[in-house]
N, C-alpha and C positions, 0 to 999 in steps of 0.2 A: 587616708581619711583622718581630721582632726577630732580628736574629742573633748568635746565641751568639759572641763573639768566640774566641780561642785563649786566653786566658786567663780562664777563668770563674771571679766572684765567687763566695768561697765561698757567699755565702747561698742563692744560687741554686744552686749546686749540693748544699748540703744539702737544701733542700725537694725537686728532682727525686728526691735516695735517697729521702728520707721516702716518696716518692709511688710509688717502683718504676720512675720514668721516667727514669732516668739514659740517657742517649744510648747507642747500641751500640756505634760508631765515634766517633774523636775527628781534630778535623782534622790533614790529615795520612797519614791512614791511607790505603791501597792497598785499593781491593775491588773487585768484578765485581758484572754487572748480572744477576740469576739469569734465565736462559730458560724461558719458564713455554707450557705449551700446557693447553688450546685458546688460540689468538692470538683475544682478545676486545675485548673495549671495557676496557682495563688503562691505567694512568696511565702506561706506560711504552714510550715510543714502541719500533718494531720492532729500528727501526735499529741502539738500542742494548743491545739484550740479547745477553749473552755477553762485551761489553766490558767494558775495562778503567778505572779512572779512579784521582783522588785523591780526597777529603774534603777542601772548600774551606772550608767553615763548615756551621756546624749551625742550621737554623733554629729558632728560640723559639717557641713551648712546643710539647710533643706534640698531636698530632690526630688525634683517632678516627678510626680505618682504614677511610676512604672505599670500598674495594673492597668487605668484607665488609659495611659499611655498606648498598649498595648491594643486596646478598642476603639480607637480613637475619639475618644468623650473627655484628655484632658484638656484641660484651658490654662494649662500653666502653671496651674498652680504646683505650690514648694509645702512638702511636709516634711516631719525629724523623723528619722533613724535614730531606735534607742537601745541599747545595751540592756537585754534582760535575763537574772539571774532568774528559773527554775530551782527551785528545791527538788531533787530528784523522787523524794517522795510524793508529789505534788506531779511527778509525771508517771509512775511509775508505784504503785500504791503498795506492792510488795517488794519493793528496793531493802536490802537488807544491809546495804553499804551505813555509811559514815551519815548524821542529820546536816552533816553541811554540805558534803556531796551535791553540787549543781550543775546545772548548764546553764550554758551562757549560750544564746543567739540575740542576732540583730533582729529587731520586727519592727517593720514601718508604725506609723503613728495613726494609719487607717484602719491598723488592727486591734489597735488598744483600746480598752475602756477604763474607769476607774475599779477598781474593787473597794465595793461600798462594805464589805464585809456582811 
């Protein structure tokens, strides 16, 4: 897998407008992990739904939304895979490690929202 650096080459970012696949979030950004029920077989572990994180990088290219893929309700469509840092206090409230102590996982862009703070 490639990753979108902080600085994207225009060319590639012209072809993603051309194609309607422009990332949702850009690295950097602040968003939360949406809490979704029924708790099923979701690509997004338990632990961190309702957290917090940053946008660490944007993975290359979009990929058809495995979940609906899965029920067969997709049409095709292409969303980003994004690099997201956790603060471990932010998952874990009596973490007594280091404040910069994080995780890092991949979450589709079906799972994000913004944190409006």
């Amino acid at each position: 897998m490639a990753i979108i650096p902080k600085t994207h080459p225009t060319y590639l970012l012209d072809v993603t407008s051309a194609l309607n696949e422009r990332p949702a979030f850009g690295v950097g950004d602040r968003v939360r992990v949406l809490v979704r029920f029924p708790v099923g077989h979701y690509r997004v572990p338990i632990y961190l739904r309702g957290k917090k994180g940053i946008v660490e990088s944007i993975i290359a290219s979009p990929y058809v939304d495995n979940e609906t893929e899965g029920f067969g309700h997709n049409a095709g469509s292409r969303l980003h895979y994004y690099r997201i840092a956790f603060p471990m206090t932010e998952i874990w409230s009596d973490y007594v490690g280091t404040q910069t102590d994080s995780v890092r996982i991949e979450v589709y862009e079906t799972w994000l929202e913004e944190d409006a703070k």
